[in-house]
N, C-alpha and C positions, 0 to 999 in steps of 0.2 A: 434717176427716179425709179428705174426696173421697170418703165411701163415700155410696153414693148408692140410694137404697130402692128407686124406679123404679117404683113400686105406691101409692102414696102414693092413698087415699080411703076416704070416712067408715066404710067397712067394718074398716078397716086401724089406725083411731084409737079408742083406748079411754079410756074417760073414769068414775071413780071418784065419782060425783056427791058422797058423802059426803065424801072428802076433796079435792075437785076437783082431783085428779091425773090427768094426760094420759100415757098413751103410747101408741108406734107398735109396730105388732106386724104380722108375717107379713112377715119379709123375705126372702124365697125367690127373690125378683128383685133383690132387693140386691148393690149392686157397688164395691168399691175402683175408681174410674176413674182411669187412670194418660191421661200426657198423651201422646197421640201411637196409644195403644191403641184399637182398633176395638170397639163394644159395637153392639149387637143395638139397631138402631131398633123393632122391632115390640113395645113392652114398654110398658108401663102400661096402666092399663084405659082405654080410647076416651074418655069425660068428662071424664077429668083430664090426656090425652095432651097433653103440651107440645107445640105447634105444630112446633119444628127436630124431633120425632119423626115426626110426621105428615109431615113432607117429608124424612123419613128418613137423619136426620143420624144417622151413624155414630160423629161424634167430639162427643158433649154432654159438657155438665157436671153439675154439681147441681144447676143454674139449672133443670133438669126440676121437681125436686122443690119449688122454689120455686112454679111455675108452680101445680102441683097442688095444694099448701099455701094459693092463692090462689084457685083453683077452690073448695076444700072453706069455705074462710070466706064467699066467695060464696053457696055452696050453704048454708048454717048462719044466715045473716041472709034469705036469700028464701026458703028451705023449699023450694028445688026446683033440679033441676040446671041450671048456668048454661051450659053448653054442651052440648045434648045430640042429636049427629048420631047415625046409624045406620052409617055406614061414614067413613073418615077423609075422604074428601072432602065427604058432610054434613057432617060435623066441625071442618073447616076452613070451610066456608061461615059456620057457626054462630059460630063465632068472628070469623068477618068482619062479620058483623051488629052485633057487638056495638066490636069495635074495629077495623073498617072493614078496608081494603085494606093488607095490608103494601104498605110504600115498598121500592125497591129493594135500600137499606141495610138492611134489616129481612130482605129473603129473604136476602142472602149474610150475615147476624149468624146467622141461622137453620141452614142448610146453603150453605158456599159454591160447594158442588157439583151444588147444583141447578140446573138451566139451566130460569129464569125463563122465559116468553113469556107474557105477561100477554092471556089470554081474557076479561078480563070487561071490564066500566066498572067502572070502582074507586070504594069504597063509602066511606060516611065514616060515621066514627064516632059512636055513641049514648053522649056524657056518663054515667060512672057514674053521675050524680047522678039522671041520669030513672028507672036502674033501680032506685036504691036510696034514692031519697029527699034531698031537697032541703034538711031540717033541720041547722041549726048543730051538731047532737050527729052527725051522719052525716057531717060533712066529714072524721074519720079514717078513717074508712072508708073511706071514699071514693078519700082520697089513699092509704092502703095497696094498694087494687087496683089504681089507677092504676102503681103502682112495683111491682107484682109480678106484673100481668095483661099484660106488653107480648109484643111479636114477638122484639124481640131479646134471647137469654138474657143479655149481656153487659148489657144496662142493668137486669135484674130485681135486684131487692134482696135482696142476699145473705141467709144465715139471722140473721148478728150485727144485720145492719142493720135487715129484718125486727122481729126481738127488740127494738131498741128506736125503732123506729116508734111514735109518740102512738098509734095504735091499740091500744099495749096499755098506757100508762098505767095506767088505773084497776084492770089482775091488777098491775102493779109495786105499785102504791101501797095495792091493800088487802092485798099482800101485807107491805110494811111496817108497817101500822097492825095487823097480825095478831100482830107480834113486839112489838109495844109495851106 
């Protein structure tokens, strides 16, 4: 529907233990984003800011909310926030720690109004795997971060595709053997 939450973290997601029902709540930042229309880059809370926000792209997608979505599963298997600067350029460092140096095609997927001039030595990336475990039962994990933690929102996994990522197999399937 292109409506896009913009706030998306653990605060915002409610969770029904008894019936293990999820939802999202507090969309006060929430936006119809029309294609060509200007939205306010300074929006979501700093932990879960999709990277084209932090370099202040104007014209995103829902690809934010993907991002955050990906942050917060993160944050839910390590107990602790996976990127967490003090201002968006800690912010963006922090993120560079973990999935190194965007490539050039990655800053103009990002914001292509950004005007790059690359100050650092570019950093390379730390394998989800170090951070979250090396085990055969962690590789959907794994590969789910991999497709929804990147730089450019255009290769982030949509929310359909997301949905049915092997990462959530086993909510599909106890969900089927619940109706049996």
């Amino acid at each position: 529907l292109k409506i896009c939450h913009r706030d998306l973290k653990p605060a915002n997601i409610l969770v029904n233990e008894r019936t293990k029902e999820v939802k999202i709540c507090d969309f006060g930042s929430a936006k119809k984003l029309m294609q060509g229309e200007v939205s306010l880059a300074y929006i979501c809370s700093r932990h879960y800011r999709a990277p084209e926000l932090i370099m202040g792209c104007i014209n995103y997608t829902c690809a934010v909310d993907m991002w955050a979505a990906g942050c917060i599963v993160a944050e839910m298997v390590k107990k602790s926030t996976l990127f967490a600067g003090d201002s968006n350029t800690e912010q963006f460092d922090e993120i560079m720690k973990v999935l190194g140096s965007p490539s050039a095609d990655d800053i103009k997927g990002m914001n292509p109004n950004y005007n790059y001039q690359p100050k650092y030595t570019r950093k390379p990336s730390i394998p989800f795997s170090r951070l979250f475990g090396r085990n055969p039962q962690d590789e959907p994990l794994i590969s789910f971060l991999e497709k929804v933690l990147v730089y450019n929102p255009k290769k982030r996994l949509t929310p359909s595709e997301a949905l049915a990522h092997p990462y959530f197999d086993s909510l599909r399937n106890s969900h089927l053997q619940d109706k049996k």
